[in-house]
ZAMARGU-4260 file (C-alpha; in steps of 0.2 Angstrom, whole numbers, plus 5000, padded with zeros to 4 digits):
<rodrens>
0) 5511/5072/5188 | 5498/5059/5185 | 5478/5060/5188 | 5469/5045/5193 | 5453/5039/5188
5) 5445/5045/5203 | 5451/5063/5203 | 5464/5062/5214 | 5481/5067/5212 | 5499/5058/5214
10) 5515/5060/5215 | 5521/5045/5209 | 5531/5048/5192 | 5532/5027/5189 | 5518/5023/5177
15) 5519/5008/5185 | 5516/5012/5202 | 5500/5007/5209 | 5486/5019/5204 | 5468/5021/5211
20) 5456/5008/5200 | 5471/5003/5190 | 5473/5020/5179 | 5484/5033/5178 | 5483/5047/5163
25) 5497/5058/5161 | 5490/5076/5159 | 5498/5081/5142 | 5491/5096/5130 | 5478/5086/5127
30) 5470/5091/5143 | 5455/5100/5143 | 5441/5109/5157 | 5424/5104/5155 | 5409/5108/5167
35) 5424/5109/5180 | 5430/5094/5177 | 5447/5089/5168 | 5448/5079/5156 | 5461/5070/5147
40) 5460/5064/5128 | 5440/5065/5131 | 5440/5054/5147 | 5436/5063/5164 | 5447/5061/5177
45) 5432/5054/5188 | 5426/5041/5175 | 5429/5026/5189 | 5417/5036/5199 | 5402/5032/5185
50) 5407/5012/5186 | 5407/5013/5204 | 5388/5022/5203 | 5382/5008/5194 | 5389/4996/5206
55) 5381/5006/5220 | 5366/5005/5211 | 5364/4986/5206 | 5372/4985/5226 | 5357/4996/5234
60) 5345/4991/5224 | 5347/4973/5226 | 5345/4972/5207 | 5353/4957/5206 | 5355/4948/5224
65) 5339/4949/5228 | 5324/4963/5224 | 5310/4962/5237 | 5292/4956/5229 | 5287/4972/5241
70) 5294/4983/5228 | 5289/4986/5212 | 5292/4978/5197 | 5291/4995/5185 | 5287/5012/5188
75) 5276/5013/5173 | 5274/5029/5164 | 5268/5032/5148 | 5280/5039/5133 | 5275/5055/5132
80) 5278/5056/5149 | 5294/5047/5151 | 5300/5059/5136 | 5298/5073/5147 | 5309/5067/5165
85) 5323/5063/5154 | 5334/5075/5144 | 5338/5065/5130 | 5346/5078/5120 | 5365/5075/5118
90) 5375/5092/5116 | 5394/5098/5109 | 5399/5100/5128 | 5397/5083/5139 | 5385/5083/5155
95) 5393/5085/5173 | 5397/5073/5184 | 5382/5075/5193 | 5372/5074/5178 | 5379/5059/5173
100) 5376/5050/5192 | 5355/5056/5192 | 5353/5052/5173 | 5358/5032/5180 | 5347/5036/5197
105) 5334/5039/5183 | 5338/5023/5171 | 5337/5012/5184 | 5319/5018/5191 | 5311/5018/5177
110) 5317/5001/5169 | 5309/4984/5171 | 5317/4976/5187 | 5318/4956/5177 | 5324/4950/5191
115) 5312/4952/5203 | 5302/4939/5208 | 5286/4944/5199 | 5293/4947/5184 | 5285/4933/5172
120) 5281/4942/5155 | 5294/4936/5142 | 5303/4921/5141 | 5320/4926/5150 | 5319/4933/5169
125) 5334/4940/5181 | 5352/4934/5182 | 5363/4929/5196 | 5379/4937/5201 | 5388/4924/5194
130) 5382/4928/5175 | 5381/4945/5178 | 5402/4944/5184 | 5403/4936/5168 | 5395/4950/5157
135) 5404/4963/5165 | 5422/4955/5164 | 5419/4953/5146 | 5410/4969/5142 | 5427/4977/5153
140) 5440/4967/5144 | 5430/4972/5127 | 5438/4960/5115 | 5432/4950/5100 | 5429/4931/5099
145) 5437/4929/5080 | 5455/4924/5083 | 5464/4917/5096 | 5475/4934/5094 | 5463/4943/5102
150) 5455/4932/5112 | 5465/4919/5119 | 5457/4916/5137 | 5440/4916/5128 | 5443/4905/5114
155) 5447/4890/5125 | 5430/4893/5134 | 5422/4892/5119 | 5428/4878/5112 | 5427/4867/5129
160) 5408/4873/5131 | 5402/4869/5112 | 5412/4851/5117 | 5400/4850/5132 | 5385/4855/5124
165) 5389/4842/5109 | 5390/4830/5124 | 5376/4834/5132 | 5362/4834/5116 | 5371/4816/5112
170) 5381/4820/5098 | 5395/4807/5093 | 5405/4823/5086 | 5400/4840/5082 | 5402/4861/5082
175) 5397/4875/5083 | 5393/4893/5088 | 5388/4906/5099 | 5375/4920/5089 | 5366/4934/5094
180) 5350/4927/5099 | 5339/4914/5093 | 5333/4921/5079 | 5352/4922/5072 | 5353/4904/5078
185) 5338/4896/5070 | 5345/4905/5053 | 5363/4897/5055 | 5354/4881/5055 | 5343/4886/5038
190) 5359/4890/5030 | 5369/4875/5035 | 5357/4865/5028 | 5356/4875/5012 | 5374/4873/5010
195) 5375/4854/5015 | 5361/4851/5002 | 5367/4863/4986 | 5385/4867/4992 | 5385/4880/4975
200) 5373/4888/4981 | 5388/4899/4992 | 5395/4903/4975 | 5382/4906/4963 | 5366/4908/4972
205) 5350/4901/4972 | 5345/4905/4954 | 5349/4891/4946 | 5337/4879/4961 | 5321/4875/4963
210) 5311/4882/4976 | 5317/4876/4994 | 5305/4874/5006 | 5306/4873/5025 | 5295/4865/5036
215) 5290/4872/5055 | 5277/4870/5067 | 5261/4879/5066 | 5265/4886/5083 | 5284/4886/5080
220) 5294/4905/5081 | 5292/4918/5068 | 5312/4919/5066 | 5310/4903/5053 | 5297/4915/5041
225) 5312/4930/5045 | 5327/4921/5040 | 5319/4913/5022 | 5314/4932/5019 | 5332/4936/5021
230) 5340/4920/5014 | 5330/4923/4997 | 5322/4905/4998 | 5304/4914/5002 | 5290/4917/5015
235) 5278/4907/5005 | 5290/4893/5005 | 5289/4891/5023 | 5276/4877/5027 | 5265/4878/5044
240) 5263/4859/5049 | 5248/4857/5059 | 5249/4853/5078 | 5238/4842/5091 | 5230/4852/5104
245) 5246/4852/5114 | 5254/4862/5100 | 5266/4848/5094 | 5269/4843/5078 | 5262/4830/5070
250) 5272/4818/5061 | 5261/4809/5049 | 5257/4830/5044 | 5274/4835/5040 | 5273/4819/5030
255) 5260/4823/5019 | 5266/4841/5019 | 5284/4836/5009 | 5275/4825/4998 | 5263/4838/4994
260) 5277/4851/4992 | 5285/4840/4981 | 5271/4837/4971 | 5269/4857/4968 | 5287/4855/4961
265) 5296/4863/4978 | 5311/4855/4985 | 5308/4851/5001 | 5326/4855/5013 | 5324/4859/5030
270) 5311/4856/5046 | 5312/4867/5062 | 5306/4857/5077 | 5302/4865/5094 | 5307/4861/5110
275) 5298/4872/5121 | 5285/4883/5111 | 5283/4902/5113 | 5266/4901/5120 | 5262/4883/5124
280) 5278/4877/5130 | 5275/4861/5117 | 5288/4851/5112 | 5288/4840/5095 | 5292/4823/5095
285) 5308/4819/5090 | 5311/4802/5087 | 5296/4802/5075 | 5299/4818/5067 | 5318/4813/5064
290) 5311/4796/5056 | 5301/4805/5045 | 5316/4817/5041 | 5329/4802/5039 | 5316/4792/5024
295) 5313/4811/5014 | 5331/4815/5015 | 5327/4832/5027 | 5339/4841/5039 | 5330/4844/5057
300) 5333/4857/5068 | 5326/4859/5086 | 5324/4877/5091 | 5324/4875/5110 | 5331/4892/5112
305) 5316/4891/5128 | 5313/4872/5132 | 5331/4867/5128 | 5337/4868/5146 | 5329/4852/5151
310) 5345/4842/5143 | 5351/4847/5163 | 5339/4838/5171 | 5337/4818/5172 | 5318/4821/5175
315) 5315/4832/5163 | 5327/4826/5150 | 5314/4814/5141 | 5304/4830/5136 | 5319/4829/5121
320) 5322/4811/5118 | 5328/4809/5101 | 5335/4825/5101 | 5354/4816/5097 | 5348/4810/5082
325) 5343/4830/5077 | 5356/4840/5064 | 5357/4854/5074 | 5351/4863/5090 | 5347/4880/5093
330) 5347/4883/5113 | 5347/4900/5123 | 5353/4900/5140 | 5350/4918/5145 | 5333/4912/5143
335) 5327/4898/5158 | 5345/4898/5167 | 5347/4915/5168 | 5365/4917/5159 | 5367/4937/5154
340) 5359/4942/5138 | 5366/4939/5125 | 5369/4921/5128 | 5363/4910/5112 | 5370/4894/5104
345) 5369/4886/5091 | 5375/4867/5088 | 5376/4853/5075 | 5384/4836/5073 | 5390/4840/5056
350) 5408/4841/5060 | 5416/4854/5050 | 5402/4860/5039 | 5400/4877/5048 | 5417/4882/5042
355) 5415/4874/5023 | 5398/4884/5024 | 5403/4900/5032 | 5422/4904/5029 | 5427/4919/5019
360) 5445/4918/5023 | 5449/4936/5025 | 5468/4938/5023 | 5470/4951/5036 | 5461/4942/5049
365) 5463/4923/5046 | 5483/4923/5042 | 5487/4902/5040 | 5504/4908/5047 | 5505/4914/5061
370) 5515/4912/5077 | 5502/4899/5087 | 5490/4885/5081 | 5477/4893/5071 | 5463/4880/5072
375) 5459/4889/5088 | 5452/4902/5077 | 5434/4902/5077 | 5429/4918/5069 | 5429/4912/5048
380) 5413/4898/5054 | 5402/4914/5061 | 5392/4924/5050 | 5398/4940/5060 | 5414/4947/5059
385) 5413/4956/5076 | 5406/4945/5089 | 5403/4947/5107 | 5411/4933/5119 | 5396/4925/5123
390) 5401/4909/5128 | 5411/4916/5143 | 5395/4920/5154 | 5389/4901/5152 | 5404/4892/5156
395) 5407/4903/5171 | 5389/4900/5177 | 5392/4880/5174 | 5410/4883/5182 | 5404/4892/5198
400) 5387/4884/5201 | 5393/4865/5193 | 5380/4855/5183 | 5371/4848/5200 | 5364/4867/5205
405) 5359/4871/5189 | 5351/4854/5186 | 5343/4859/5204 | 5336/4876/5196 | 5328/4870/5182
410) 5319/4857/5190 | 5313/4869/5205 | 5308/4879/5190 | 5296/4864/5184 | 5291/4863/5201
415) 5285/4878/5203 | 5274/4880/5186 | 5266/4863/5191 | 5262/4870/5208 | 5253/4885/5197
420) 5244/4871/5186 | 5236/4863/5202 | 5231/4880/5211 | 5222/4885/5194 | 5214/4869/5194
425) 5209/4871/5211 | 5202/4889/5213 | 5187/4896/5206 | 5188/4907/5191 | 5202/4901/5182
430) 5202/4887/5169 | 5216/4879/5164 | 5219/4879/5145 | 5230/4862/5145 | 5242/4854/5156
435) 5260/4858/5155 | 5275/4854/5148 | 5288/4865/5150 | 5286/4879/5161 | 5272/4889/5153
440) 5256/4888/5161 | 5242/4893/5149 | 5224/4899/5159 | 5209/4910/5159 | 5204/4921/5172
445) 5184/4923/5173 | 5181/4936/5184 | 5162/4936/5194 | 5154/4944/5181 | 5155/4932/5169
450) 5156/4915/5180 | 5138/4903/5179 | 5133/4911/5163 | 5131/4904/5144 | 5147/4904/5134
455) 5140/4912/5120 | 5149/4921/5106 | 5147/4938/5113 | 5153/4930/5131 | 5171/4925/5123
460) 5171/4942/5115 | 5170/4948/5135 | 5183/4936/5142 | 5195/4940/5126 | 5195/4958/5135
465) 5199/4952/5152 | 5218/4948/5151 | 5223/4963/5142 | 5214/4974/5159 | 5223/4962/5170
470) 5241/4967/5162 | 5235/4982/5162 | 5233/4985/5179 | 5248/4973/5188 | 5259/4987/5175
475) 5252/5003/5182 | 5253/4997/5201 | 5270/4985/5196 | 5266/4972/5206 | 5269/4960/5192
480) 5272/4958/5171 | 5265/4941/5165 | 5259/4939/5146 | 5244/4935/5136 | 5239/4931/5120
485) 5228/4922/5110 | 5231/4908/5098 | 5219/4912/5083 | 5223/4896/5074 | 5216/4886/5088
490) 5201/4895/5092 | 5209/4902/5109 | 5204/4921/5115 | 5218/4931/5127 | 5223/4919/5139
495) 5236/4921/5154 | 5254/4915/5149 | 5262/4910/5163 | 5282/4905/5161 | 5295/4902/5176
500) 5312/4901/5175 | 5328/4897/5184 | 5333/4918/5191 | 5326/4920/5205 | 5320/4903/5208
505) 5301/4902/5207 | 5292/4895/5225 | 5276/4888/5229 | 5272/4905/5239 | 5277/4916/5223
510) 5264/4906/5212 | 5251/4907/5226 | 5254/4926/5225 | 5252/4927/5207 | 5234/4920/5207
515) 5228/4929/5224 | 5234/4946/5215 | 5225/4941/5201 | 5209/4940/5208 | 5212/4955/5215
520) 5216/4964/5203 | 5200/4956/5192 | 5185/4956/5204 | 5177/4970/5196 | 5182/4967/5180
</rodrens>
């Protein structure tokens, strides 16, 4: 007698006879009774019953094909309270069927909906089924992308999609990786060049060196000042280079910054350029900022884990031009195209040198004899031992969709936030804080009461409050979540970040919306 998945029995004694969902458990001593349900090594006999839940769920929902802008984007309630509607006590005996269906009813309420359409407050939105058929087919097949032993399917998708992202940055030749995040991805590229530079440094450390020092944009990610802390070369060895009021690097300023470090006895390595900024959407001049780099002997990165997607678009494209002379690039594709999270890679046309830099050559795992070709494996170039197959939900999206759509999507993406940039322009009560150049749209909202009046002191002090009352009043009704911040360094209060991105594509009517609920929501502030 066998017990399927979804609590019914069979009579079928062929373990290979077709089974409800695939699964068949022999009931052997090992079964067990708990809350009324059997149980077999641990597994209940209705565990297909909690996938398909979730399916309903995303299904009903329309989480992923298509949430209404009628709903809302969160049912925000405050810790304390959220604490108290969820048992999140975890006990010797596990919770009933039941239990475990409403606890998902109850996960899904109260968790931010990112792919509804007014979902604009961090850099990554929804996904598409596509990419979330990816996630799921990996997360099910729950392998590891080390060895082609292990991973055979997903290996060849890793290898063909770093090829086509060495194509697409311009690279004559290249590699790389896929890491969890950008944070992870900016660090490869710090230690890549650390390695290419002092390639002792892998066996005897960085006492024996001079300081290093690593250059980034004064509005470049804080991941840069995380990985020196964790690579021992040194928050205060991490340069700001000054920016113009756009945010982008200025050449002749990293220039003078070398020589100055030089001069202070530091040893000048590494410069992180940005294509896409966090706040501004800025992106750094390449061309110039590789000159620069080429004449001092400096490796240059370009984190465009947000702005990177333009390389799919021929209109957009020149927002990165130079970007094939870079060493390496840093580019997040769960972040404007939607792929699932994680989705991060990290790419460099040094040939080879992620392997010389990285590789451990664990005897256990990265046999030179075994029974297939074992440059496939990939494993002994990452950092990470375990590592999630990543590249699988890209090339499925690129696959399914082809480069033309997702080109299409980015650029409707551009559309939309310059659509935004006119209407503020336009409307009384916002001011524009520059024009765009990715998809971030940077404004102020001056409500009645503070329109026509002097801009004194005390009247920025009034309008810095402004954005953190809007957020928190598009939160509590969940009509929208869009960010603010300010930019001290520049003299900017809170201001409205706007960003767009691929999942669900952005409209003219969606970014009319966002500036009508705006004003409603502000006129009495």
């Amino acid at each position: 007698m066998y017990a399927t998945m979804n609590g019914n029995a069979s009579t079928q004694k062929s373990p290979e006879a077709p089974l409800t969902n695939g699964f068949s458990v022999p009931l052997t001593n090992g079964t067990s009774t708990k809350n009324g349900v059997s149980a077999v090594n641990g597994r209940h006999e209705d565990a297909g019953d909690l996938l398909k839940k979730v399916l309903e769920i995303v299904l009903r929902e329309k989480i992923v094909t298509g949430i209404d802008q009628s709903q809302k984007v969160i049912e925000f309630k405050q810790p304390e309270e959220l604490k108290k509607m969820f048992d999140l006590r975890v006990g010797q005996d596990g919770c009933s069927p039941d239990e475990a269906h409403a606890l998902l009813e109850q996960v899904a309420r109260y968790s931010v909906r990112t792919t509804h359409p007014h979902f604009y407050n961090q850099l990554y939105a929804g996904i598409d089924e596509v990419a979330l058929t990816g996630a799921w087919l990996t997360e099910a097949l729950n392998t590891n992308q080390y060895t082609f032993e292990v991973a055979p399917v997903f290996m060849l998708v890793e290898h063909e999609v770093i090829r086509q992202l060495v194509e697409l940055y311009g690279f004559e030749d290249g590699d790389g990786i896929f890491a969890p995040g950008g944070s992870m991805s900016n660090m490869y590229a710090m230690v890549l060049a650390r390695y290419k530079k002092c390639p002792n440094v892998k066996r005897t450390g960085v006492f024996s060196l001079k300081p290093l020092i690593v250059f980034t944009s004064d509005q470049g990610h804080y991941s840069v000042s995380k990985s020196a802390s964790w690579l021992g070369i040194g928050m205060d060895h991490v340069v700001p280079v000054a920016t113009d009021a756009e945010g982008r690097m200025l050449p002749e300023a990293l220039r003078k910054a070398v020589q100055k470090a030089r001069e202070q006895g530091g040893d000048p390595y590494f410069v992180n350029a940005t294509a896409g900024s966090t706040v501004f959407g800025a992106y750094d001049p390449l061309d110039q900022l590789a000159d620069v780099c080429a004449e001092e002997g400096l490796w240059l990165h370009v984190d465009g884990c947000w702005g990177g997607a333009v390389v799919l678009s021929k209109k957009h494209k020149h927002l990165v031009s130079g970007i094939h002379r870079v060493d390496s690039v840093a580019w997040n594709p769960h972040k404007m195209l939607g792929a699932a999270l994680q989705c991060s890679a990290f790419v460099t046309r040094h040939k080879g040198l992620l392997h010389q830099c990285n590789s451990a050559r664990a005897s256990y795992l990265f046999q030179q004899d075994k029974y297939y070709d074992v440059t496939y494996d990939t494993g002994d170039k990452s950092v990470q031992c375990g590592r999630k197959v990543d590249a699988f939900k890209l090339w499925l999206s690129f696959k399914v969709h082809g480069m033309d759509e997702l080109e299409r999507r980015v650029d409707s993406a551009f559309a939309a936030s310059r659509h935004l940039c006119e209407q503020v322009k336009a409307r009384e009560g916002f001011r524009l804080l520059q024009e765009p150049q990715c998809t971030n749209v940077c404004f102020w909202f001056l409500p009645p009461s503070l329109r026509n009046q002097e801009e004194t002191p005390e009247w920025w002090v009034r309008l810095s409050k402004v954005a953190p009352q809007l957020k928190e009043r598009m939160v509590h009704e969940g009509t929208m979540m869009i960010g603010y911040q300010p930019v001290a360094s520049k003299g900017l209060v809170n201001f409205v970040r706007m960003v767009t991105t691929c999942t669900p594509t952005p409209t003219a009517a969606h970014m009319d919306y966002v500036l009508d609920e705006i004003e409603r929501l502000g006129a009495d502030l």
